[in-house]
C-alpha positions as CSV (number, residue, x, y, z in Angstrom):
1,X,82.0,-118.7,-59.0
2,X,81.5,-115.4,-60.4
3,X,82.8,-112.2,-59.3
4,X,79.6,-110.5,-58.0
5,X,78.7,-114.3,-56.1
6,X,82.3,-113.9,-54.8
7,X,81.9,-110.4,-53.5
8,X,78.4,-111.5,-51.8
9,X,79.8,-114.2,-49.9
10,X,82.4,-111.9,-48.5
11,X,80.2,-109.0,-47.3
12,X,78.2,-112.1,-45.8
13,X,81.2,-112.8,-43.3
14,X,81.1,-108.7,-42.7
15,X,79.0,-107.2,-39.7
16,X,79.4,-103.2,-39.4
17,X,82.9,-103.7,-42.0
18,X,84.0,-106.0,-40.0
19,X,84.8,-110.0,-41.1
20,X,82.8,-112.7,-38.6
21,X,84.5,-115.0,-41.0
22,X,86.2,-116.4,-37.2
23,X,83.0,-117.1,-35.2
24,X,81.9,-120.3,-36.9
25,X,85.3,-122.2,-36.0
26,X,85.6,-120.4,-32.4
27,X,81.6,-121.3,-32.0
28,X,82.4,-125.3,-33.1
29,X,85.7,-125.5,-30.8
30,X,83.7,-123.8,-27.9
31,X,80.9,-126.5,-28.4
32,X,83.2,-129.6,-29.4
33,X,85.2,-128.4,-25.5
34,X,81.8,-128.1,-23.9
35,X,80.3,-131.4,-24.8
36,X,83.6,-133.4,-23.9
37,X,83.9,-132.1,-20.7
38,X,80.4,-132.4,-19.8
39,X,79.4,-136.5,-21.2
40,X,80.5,-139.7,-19.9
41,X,83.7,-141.0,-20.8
42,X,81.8,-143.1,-23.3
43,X,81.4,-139.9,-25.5
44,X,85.0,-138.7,-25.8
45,X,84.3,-135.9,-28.6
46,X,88.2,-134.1,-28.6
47,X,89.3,-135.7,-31.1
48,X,86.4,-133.4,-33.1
49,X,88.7,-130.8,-32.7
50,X,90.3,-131.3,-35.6
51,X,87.3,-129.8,-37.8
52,X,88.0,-126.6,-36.2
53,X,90.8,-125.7,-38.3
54,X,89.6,-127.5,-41.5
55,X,86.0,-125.6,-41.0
56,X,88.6,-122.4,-40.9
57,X,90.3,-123.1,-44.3
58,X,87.3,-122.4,-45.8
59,X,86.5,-119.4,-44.7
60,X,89.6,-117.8,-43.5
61,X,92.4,-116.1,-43.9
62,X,95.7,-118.1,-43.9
63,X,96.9,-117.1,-40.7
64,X,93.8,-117.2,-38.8
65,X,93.3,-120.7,-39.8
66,X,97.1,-121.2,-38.4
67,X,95.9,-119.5,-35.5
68,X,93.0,-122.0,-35.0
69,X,95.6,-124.9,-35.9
70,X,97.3,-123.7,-32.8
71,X,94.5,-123.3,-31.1
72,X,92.6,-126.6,-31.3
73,X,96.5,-128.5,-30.1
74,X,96.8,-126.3,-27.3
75,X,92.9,-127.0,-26.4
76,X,93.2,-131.0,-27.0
77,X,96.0,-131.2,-24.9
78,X,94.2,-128.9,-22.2
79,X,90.8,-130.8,-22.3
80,X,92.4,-134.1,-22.5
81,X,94.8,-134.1,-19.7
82,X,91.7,-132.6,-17.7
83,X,90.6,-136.6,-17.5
84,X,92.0,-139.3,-15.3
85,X,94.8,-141.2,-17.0
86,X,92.5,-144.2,-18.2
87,X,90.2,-142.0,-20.2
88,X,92.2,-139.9,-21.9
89,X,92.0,-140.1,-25.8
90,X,96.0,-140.2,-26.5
91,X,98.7,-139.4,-28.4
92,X,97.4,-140.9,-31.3
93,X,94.6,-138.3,-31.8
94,X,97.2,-135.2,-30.8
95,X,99.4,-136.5,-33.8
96,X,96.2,-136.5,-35.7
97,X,95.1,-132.5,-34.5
98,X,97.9,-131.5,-34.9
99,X,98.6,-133.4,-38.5
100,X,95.0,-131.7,-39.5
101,X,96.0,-128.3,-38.7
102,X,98.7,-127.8,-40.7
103,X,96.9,-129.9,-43.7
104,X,94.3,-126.8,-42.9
105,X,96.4,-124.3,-43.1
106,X,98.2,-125.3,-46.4
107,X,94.9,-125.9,-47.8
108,X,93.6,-122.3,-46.8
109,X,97.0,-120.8,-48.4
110,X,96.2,-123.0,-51.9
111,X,92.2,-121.5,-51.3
112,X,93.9,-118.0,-50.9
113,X,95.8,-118.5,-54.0
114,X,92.7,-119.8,-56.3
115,X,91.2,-116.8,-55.6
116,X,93.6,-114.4,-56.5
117,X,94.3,-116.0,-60.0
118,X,90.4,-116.5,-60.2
119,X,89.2,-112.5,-59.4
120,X,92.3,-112.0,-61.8
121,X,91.1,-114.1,-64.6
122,X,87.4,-112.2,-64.0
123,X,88.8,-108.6,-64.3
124,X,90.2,-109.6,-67.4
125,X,87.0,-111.1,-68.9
126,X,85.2,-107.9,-67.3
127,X,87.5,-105.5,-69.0
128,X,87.5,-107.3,-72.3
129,X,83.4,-107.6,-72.3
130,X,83.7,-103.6,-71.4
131,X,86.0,-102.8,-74.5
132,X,82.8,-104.9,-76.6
133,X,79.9,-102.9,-74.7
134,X,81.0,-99.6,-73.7
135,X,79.0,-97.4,-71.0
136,X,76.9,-95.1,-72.5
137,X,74.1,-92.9,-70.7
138,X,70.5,-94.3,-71.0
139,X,69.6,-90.9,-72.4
140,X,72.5,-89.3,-74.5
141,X,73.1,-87.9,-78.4
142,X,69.4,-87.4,-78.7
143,X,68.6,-90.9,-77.8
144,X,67.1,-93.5,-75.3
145,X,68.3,-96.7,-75.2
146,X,68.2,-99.3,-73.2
147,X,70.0,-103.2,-73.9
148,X,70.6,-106.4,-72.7
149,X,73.5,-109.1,-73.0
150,X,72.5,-112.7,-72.0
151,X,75.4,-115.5,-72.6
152,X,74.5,-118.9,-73.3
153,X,77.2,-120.5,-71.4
154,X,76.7,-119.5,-68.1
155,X,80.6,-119.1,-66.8
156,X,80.8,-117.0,-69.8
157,X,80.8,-112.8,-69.2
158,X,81.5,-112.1,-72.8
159,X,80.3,-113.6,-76.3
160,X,80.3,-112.6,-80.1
161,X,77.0,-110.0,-79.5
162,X,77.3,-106.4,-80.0
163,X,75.7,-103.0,-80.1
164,X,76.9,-99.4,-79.5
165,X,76.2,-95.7,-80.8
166,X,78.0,-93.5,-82.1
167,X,76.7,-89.8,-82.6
168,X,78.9,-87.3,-85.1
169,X,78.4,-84.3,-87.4
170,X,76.2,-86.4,-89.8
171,X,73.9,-87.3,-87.5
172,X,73.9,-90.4,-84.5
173,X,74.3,-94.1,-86.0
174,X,73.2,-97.5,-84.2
175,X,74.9,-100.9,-84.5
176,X,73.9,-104.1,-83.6
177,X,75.1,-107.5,-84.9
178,X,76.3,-110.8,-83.9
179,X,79.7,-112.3,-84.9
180,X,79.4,-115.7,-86.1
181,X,80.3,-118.3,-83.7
182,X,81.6,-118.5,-80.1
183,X,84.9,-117.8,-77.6
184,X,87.9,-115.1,-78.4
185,X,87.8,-115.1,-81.8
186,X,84.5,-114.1,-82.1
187,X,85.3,-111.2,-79.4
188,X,88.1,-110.2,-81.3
189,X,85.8,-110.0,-84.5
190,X,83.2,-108.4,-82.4
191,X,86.1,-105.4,-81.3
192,X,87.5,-105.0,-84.4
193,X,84.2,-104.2,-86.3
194,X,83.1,-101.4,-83.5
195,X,86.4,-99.9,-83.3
196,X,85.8,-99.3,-87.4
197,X,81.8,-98.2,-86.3
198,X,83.1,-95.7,-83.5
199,X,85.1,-94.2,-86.2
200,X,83.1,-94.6,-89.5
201,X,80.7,-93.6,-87.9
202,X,81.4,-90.5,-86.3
203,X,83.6,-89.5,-89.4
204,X,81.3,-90.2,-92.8
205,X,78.7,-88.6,-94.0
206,X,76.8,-91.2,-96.1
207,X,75.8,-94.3,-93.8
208,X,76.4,-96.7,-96.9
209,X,79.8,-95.5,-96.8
210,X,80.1,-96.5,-93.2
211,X,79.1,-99.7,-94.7
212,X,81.4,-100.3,-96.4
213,X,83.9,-99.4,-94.0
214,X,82.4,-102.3,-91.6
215,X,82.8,-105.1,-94.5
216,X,86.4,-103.9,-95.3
217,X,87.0,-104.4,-91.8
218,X,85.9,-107.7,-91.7
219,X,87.3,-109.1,-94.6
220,X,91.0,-107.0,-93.2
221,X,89.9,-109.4,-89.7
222,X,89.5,-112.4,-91.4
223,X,92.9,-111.8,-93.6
224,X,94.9,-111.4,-90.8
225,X,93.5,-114.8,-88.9
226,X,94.1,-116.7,-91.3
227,X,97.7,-115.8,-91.8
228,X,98.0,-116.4,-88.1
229,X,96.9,-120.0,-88.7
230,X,93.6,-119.7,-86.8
231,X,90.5,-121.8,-87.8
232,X,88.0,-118.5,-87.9
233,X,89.4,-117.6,-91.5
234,X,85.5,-117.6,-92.5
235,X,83.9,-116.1,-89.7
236,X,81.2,-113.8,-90.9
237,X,78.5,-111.3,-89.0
238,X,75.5,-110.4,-89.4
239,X,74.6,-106.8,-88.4
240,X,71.9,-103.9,-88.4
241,X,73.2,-100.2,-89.2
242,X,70.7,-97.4,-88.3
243,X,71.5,-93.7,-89.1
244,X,69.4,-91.2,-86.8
245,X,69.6,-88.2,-89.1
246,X,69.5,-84.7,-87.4
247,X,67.4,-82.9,-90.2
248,X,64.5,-85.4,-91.0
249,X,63.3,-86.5,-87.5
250,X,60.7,-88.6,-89.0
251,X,62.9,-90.5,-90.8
252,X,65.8,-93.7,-90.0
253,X,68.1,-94.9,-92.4
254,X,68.8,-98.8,-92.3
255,X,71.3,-101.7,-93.6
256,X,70.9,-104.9,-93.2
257,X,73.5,-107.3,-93.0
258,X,71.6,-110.5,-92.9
259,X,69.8,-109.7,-89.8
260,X,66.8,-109.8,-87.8
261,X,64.8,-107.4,-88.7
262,X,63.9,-104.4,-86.6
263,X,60.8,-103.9,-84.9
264,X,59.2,-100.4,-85.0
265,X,57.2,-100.6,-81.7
266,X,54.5,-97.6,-80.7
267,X,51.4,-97.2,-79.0
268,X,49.4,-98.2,-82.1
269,X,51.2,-101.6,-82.4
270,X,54.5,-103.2,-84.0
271,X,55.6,-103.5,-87.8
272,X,59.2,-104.8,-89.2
273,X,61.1,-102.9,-90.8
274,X,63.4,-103.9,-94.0
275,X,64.9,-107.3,-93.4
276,X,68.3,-108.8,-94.4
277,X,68.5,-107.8,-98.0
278,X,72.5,-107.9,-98.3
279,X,74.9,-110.9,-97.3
280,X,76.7,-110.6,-93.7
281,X,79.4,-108.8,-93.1
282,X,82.6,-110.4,-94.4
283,X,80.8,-112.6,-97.3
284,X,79.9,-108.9,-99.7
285,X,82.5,-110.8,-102.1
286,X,79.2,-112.8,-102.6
287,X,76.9,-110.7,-103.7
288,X,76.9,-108.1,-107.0
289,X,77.2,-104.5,-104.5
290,X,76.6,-103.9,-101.3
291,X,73.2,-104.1,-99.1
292,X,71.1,-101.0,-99.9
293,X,70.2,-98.3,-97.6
294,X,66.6,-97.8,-96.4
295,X,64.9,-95.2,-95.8
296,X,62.2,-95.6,-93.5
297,X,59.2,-93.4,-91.6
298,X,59.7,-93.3,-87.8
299,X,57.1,-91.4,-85.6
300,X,58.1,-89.8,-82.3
301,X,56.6,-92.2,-80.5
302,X,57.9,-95.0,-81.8
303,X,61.2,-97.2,-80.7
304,X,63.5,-99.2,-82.7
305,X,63.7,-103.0,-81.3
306,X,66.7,-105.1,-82.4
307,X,68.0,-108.4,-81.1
308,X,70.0,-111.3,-82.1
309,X,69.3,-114.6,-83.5
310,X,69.7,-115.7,-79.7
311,X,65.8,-114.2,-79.1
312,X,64.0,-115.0,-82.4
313,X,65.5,-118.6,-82.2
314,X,65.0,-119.4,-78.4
315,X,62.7,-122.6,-78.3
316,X,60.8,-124.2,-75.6
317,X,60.4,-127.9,-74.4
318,X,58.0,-128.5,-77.7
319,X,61.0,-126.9,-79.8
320,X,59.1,-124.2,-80.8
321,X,60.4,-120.5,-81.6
322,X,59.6,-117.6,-79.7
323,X,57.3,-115.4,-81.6
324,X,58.8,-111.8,-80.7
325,X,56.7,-110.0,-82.6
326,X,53.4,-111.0,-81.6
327,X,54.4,-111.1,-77.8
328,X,55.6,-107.4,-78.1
329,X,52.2,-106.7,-79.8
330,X,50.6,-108.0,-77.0
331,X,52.2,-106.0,-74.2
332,X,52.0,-102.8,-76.4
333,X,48.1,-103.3,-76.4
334,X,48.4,-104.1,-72.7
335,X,50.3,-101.1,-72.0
336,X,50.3,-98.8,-74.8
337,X,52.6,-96.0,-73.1
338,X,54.6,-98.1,-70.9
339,X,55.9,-100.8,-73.0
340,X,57.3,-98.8,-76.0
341,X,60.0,-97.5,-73.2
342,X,63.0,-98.9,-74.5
343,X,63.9,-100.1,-70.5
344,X,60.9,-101.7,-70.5
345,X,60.3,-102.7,-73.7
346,X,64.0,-104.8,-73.1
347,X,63.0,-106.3,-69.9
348,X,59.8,-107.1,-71.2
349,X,61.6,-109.3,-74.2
350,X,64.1,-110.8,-72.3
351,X,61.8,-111.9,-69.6
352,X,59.5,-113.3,-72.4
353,X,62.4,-115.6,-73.9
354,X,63.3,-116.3,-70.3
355,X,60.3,-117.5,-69.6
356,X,59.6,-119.3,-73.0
357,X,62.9,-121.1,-73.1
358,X,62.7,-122.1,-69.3
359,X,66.0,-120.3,-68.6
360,X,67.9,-122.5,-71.0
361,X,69.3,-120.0,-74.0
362,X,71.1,-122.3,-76.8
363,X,72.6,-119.1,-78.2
364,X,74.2,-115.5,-76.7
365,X,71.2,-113.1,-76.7
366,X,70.9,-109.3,-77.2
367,X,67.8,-107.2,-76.8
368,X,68.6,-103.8,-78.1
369,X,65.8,-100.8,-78.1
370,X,66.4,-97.1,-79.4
371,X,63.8,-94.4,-79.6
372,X,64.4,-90.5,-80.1
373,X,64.4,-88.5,-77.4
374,X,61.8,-85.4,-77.6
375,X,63.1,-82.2,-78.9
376,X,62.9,-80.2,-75.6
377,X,64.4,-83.0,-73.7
378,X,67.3,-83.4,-76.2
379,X,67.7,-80.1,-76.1
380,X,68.3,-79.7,-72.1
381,X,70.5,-82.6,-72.2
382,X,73.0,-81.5,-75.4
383,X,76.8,-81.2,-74.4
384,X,78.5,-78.9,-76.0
385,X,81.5,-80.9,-78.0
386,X,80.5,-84.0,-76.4
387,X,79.7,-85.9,-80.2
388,X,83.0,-87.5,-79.8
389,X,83.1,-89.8,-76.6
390,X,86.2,-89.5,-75.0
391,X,88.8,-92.3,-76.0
392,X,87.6,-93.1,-79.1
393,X,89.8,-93.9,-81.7
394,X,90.7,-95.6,-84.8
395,X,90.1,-99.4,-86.8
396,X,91.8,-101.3,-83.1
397,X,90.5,-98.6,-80.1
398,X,89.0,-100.1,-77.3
399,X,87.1,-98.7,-74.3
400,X,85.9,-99.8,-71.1
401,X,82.8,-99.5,-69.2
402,X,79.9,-102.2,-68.2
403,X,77.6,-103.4,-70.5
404,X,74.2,-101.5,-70.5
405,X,71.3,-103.4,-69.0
């Protein structure tokens, strides 16, 4: 059960703000009552009764199952002593209402209880997926974006994927990467690394410098987990850093931690940009210097699409890969104008792996999509002093919000 299933089944049970969750049990005593009192003694349904209560416990409230317990004794007794002596059903079958209607109503208080510690457990998985994709406007430091989180494991709100952006005085920088492997520790990783890009980011002028800030962080990470005896002491992600710079609007900066490439998607079709030259972060011990930066032309038109290994290797029944790049071409010739929106150009991807991996992901997925906003429009929607996003902070901030989608 998930939160938002939870919360549907509850307003289900609502009419005008008010819970119906009652009318079920009253509707199967008022029946069960009816049809004993008006069949043969052959057909002696009281004893029935006793559902009443359990059909409560599931929906109810501890004390109005109680109050149905109650109920369906006094009713029994009522209905059963309406017949002549030789037909009644007995004490055998009060012991046994009366027996069920308290096993109801402790079983509605455990129910009660399960919930509680379940919506508690969710709020904790939803704040912690918040502190790993923050809230950001669709349109905001000069950019449109639009993303997409799918988990693998479907009980799981929150995996090792992330993206974010992060505008500053040198211009608005984009990250996306994917911590190698699964559950907390790849969270954690995931946190640490954009609490270092949140600040980097905002802070340094050169992107490769922001860089190497990211791989110092890891490696810091990685340090630390193993001297707390974890089994993670090698984890390593792979990431894409993108520098929008403010004076050459034509123009991106990239570095390539062992990524997907991105996709440069406009109306007159879909090229890849610079692929994974360098190692991923937390293995740059590896390699002679750190991956290079790129820079690379970027019309107006055009929008940045970056995902995770989760899209490029989602298979179908035949095991083969999604081809990502020549089903994007495809809807870009389809709809020139439409599909290079980063919204769409997102829904159209994840629908795509969706539909090509029959709803069966064997990996945490991430569509990501970033275009520059038009000058005018970027203009009308500037905030003065708003580069810094409130709450930011240093190497360990978090902040919450709901993942963009």
């Amino acid at each position: 059960m998930t939160e938002t299933e939870y919360g549907r089944g509850r307003q289900l049970l609502r009419v005008r703000g008010r819970s119906v969750a009652w009318v079920p049990s009253l509707l199967l005593l008022v029946g069960i009552v009816l049809v004993d009192l008006n069949t043969t003694e052959r057909f002696r349904i009281i004893s029935w009764i006793v559902l009443v209560p359990g059909t409560a416990a599931a929906i109810c409230g501890v004390w109005t199952t109680g109050a149905f317990a109650v109920l369906a004794v006094v009713t029994y007794f009522a209905v059963d002593s309406a017949w002549p002596g030789e037909y009644r059903a007995g004490l055998g079958d009060f012991v046994l209402v009366g027996l069920g209607g308290i096993l109801a109503t402790l079983a509605a208080a455990v129910r009660e209880r399960k919930e509680r510690q379940t919506l508690h457990i969710l709020d904790i998985a939803e704040t912690t997926r918040r502190t790993v994709l923050r809230p950001l406007p669709a349109r905001w430091a000069g950019l449109e974006h639009a993303g997409v989180y799918l988990a693998a494991d479907v009980e799981a709100r929150v995996g090792g994927d992330f993206y974010d952006i992060q505008p500053g005085p040198h211009g608005t920088r984009v990250l996306v990467g994917d911590v190698q492997g699964k559950g907390l520790g790849a969270v954690e990783a995931a946190a640490a690394l954009l609490g270092t890009f949140r600040e980097a980011g905002y802070h340094e002028k050169d992107l490769a410098t922001v860089a190497e800030r990211l791989e110092v962080r890891m490696l810091r990470h990685r340090t630390l987990s193993t001297a707390l005896g974890r089994d993670d002491g090698d984890r390593f992600a792979t990431a894409v850093l993108i520098g929008f710079c403010d004076d050459c609007p034509d123009v991106v900066e990239t570095v390539n931690f062992g990524h997907e490439a991105p996709l440069a998607v406009g109306p007159h079709g879909v090229r890849e940009l610079p692929s994974g030259d360098g190692l991923p972060l937390g293995l740059g011990e590896l390699a002679a210097g750190p991956p290079p930066v790129h820079r690379v032309p970027l019309a107006a038109d055009e929008t940045l699409l970056l995902v995770t290994d989760g899209v490029t290797e989602a298979r179908d029944r035949g095991g083969v890969f999604y081809a990502l790049a020549p089903d994007v071409a495809r809807a870009v010739a389809a709809e020139p104008d439409l599909r290079a929106e980063p919204l769409s150009l997102v829904r159209r991807v994840r629908d795509g792996v969706l539909r090509h991996s029959g709803g069966r992901l064997g990996d945490d997925t991430t569509v990501f999509a970033v275009r520059r906003l038009a000058e005018a429009e970027a203009e009308a929607r500037a905030e003065p002093g708003a580069e810094e996003p409130a709450g930011a902070g240093g190497d360990e901030a978090t902040e919450r919000g709901c993942p963009r989608s």
